[in-house]
GUDRENPA-337260 format. One line per field, with one value per residue (C-alpha): residue in one letter; x negated, y, z. Coordinates in steps of 0.05 Angstrom, whole numbers, plus 32768, in hexadecimal, padded with zeros to 4 digits. Layout:
REM GUDRENPA-337260
r = c(a;...)
px = c(X;...)
py = c(Y;...)
pz = c(Z;...)
//
This chain:
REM GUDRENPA-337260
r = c(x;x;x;x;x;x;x;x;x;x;x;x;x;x;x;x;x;x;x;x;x;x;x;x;x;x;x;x;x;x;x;x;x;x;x;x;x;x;x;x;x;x;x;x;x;x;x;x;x;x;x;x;x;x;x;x;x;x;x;x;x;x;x;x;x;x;x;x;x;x;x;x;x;x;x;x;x;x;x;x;x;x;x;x;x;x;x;x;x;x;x;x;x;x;x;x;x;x;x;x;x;x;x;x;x;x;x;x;x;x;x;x;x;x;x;x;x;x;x;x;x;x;x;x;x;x;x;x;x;x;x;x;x;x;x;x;x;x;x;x;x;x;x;x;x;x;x;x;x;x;x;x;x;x;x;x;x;x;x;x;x;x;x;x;x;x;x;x;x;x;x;x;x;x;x;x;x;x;x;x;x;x;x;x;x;x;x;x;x;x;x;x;x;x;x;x;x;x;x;x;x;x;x;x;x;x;x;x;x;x;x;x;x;x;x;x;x;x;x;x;x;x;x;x;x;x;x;x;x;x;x;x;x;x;x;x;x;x;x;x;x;x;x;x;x;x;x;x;x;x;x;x;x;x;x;x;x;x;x;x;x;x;x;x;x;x;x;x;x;x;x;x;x;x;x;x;x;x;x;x;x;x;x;x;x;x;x;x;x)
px = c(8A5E;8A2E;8A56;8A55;8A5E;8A7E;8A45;8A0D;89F6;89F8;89D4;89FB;89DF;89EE;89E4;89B0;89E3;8A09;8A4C;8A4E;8A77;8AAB;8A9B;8AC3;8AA8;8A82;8A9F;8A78;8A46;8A20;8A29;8A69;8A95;8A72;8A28;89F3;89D2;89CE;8988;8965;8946;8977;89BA;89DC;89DD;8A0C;8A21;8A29;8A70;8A7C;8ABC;8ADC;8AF5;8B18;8B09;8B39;8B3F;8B34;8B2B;8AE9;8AB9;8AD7;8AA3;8A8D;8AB5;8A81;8A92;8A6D;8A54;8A7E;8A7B;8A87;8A61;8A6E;8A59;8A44;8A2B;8A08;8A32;8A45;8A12;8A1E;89F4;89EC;89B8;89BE;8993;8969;894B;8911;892B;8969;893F;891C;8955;8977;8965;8971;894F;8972;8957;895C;89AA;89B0;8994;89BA;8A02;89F0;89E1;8A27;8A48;8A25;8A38;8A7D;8A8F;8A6B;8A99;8AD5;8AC2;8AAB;8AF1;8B1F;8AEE;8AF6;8B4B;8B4D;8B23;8B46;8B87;8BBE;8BF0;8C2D;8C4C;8C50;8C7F;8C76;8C4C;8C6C;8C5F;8C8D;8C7A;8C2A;8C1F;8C40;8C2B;8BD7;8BE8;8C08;8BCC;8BA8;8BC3;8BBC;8B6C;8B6D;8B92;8B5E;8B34;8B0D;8AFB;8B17;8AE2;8AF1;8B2F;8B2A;8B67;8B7F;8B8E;8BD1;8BCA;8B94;8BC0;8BF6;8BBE;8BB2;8BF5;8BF1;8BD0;8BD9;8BB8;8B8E;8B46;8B19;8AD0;8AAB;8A63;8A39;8A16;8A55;8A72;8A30;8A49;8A87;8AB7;8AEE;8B08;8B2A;8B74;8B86;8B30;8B2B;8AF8;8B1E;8AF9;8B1F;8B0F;8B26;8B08;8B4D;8B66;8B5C;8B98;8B76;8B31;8B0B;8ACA;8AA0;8AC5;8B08;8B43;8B72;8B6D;8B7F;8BA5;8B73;8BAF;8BD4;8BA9;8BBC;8B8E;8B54;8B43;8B17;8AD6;8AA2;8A81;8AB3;8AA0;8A57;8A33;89F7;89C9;8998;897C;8986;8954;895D;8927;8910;88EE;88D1;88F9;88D5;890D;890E;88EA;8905;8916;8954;896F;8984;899E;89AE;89D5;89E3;8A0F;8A35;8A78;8A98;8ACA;8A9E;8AD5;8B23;8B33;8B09;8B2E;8B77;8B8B;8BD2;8BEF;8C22;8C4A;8C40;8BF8;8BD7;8BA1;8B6A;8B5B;8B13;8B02)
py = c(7D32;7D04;7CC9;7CCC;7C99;7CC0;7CF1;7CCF;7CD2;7C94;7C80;7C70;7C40;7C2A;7BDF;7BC1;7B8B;7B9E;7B8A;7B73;7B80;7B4B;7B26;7AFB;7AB2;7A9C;7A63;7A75;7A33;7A19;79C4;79D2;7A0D;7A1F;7A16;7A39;7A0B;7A47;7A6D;7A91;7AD0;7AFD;7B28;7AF8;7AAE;7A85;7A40;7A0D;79E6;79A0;79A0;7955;7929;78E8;78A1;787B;781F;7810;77CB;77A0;77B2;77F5;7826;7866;78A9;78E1;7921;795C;7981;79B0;79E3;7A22;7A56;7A6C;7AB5;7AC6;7B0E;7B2A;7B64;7B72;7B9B;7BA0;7BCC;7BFD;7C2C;7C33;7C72;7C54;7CA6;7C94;7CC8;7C9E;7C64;7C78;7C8D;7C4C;7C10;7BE3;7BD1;7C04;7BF2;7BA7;7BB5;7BDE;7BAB;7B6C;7B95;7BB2;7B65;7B4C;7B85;7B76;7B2D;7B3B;7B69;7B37;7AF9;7B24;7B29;7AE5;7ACF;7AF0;7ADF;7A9E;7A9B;7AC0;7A96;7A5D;7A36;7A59;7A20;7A4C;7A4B;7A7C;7A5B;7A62;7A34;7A17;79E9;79B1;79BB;79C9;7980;7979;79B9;79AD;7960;7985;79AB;7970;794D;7989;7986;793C;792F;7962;792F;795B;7952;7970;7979;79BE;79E5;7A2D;7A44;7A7E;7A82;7A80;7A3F;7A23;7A2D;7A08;79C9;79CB;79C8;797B;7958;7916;7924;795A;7940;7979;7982;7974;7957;799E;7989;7983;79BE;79E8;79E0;7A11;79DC;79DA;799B;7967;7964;7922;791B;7964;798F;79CD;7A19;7A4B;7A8A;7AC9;7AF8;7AF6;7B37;7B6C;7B80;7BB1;7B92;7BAF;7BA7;7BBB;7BB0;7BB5;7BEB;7BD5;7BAC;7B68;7B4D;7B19;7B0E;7AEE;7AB8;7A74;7A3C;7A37;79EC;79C7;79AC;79D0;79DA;79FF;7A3F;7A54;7A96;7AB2;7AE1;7B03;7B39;7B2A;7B60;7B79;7BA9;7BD8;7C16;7C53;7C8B;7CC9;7CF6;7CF2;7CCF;7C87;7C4D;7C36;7BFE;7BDF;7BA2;7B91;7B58;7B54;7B1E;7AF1;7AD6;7A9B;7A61;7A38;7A0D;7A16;79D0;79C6;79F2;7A04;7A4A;7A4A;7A8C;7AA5;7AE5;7B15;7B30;7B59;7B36;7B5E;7B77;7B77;7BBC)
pz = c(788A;78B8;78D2;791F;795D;7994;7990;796D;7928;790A;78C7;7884;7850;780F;7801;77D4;77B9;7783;777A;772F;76FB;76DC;7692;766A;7672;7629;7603;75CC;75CE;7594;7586;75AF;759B;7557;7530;752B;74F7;74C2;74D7;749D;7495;747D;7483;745B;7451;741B;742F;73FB;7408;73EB;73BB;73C7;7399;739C;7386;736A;7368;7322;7306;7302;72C9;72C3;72A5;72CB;72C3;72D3;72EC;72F5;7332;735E;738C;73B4;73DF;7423;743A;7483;7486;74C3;74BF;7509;7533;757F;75A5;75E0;7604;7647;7669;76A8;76CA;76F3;7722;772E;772D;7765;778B;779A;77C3;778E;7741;771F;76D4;76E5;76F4;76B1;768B;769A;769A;765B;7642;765D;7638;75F1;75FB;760C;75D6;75AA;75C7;75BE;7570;7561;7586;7554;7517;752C;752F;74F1;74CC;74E4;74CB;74EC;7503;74EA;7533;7560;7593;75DF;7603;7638;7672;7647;7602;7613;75FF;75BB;75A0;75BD;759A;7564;7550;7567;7526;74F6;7502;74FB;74C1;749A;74A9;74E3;7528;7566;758F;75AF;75C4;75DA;7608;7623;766D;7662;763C;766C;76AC;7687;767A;76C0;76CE;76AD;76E1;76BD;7679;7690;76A7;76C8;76C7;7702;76F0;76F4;76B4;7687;76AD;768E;7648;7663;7658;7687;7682;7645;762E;760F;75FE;75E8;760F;7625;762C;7645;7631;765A;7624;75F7;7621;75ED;75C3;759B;757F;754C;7524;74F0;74AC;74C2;74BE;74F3;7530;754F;7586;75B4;75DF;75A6;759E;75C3;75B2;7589;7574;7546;7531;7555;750D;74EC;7506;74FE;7521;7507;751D;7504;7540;7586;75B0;75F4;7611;764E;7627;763C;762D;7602;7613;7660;7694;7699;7673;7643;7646;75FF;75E2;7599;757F;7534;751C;74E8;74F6;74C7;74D2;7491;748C;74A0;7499;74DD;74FF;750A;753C;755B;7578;759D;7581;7546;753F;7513;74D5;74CE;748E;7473;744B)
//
């Protein structure tokens, strides 16, 4: 029914300004939360890994004691695809004020990188050290137990350059105003750091909400939510990928376009030592097939 002032026909209008929809923020950021220094052409890629010894005091004159070479391989295997095709009719298209396809496009890009953030997330806490304590975080023991794992990373002889937080675990950082230094130069704010606790950048990461993740090569699923801080050296996980494509095509089936983005990836934490997970109830561990 026409809308109507007193007894005049008035016109209706749909805006040209979308209202968009909502995306986890990305702390997935190479040199700060993990490395993308593993690019070859390939599905596959092996990583040599040192095996260390130790060097004893011995006394002057002392002749050498030789020992042989030592080492072990590291797999990362492009293995999860993530992909979607979104149809763009031209008669649509032409029936709105706005850039349908353009619209299509981007949203479909936010999804692909949001499902693939969710992924790389729980690759990255299962591949970690798990801390072994699942105690409650609260607003007087959020110190000791971020110190606590803090030490753990430390005393493996790795850095702690990066800690990624829930919001749960953020809003209790924020509720130390004394140790807690925000971000407020724009240029460090870029990296998606939100600030340092006791030196260690801090990302918080609003994509842990799914309780019932799932990817290629798994039989059961895992619990995002459990997860409540992620720190370590920003090395110790690597991504690598070996197809990233997004596209406007014309369609052969109808008259339009699709809209299609493809992201294949490898997830690894290279080496555990760098890296220690802490979470906060019982949660499932995926199991590879």
């Amino acid at each position: 029914m026409a809308l109507k002032i007193n007894n005049q026909n008035v016109d209706e209008v749909y805006s040209p300004i979308i209202e968009e929809a909502l995306f986890a923020d990305s702390v997935l950021l190479p040199g700060k939360t993990y490395t993308d220094k593993w690019k070859v052409v390939g599905s596959k890629i092996y990583i040599h890994k040192q095996t260390k010894g130790t060097v004893t005091a011995a006394a002057p004159g002392t002749d050498f004691s030789s020992v042989g070479t030592a080492g072990s391989l590291v797999e990362i295997n492009a293995n999860q695809n993530f992909q979607k095709d979104r149809k763009i009719y031209d008669v649509q298209a032409n029936s709105v004020s706005f850039d349908l396809a353009a619209n299509e496009y981007t949203l479909t890009m936010k999804e692909i990188k949001e499902g693939r953030e969710r992924v790389a997330l729980a690759q990255m806490a299962l591949g970690a050290t798990d801390a072994s304590d699942t105690t409650a975080l609260t607003s007087t023991n959020i110190k000791s137990k971020f110190l606590g794992l803090r030490k753990t990373v430390r005393k493996a002889k790795a850095r702690a350059d990066f800690a990624i937080v829930s919001p749960d675990v953020y809003t209790l950082i924020l509720g130390d105003t004394t140790n807690y230094v925000p971000n407020h130069n724009e240029a460090i704010m870029a990296t998606g750091a939100v600030g340092k606790y006791y030196g260690i950048p801090i990302y918080e990461s609003n994509a842990l909400d799914t309780e019932d993740l799932s990817w290629n090569g798994t039989d059961n699923t895992y619990d995002l939510t459990a997860i409540d801080i992620i720190m370590g050296q920003n090395d110790a996980f690597a991504i690598f990928d070996n197809l990233v494509a997004a596209r406007l095509i014309p369609s052969e089936n109808f008259v339009g376009l699709r809209a299609q983005v493809e992201i294949n990836s490898g997830f690894k934490v290279v080496n555990d030592d760098k890296i220690v997970a802490k979470f906060n109830g019982t949660y499932e561990t995926v199991v590879e097939e």
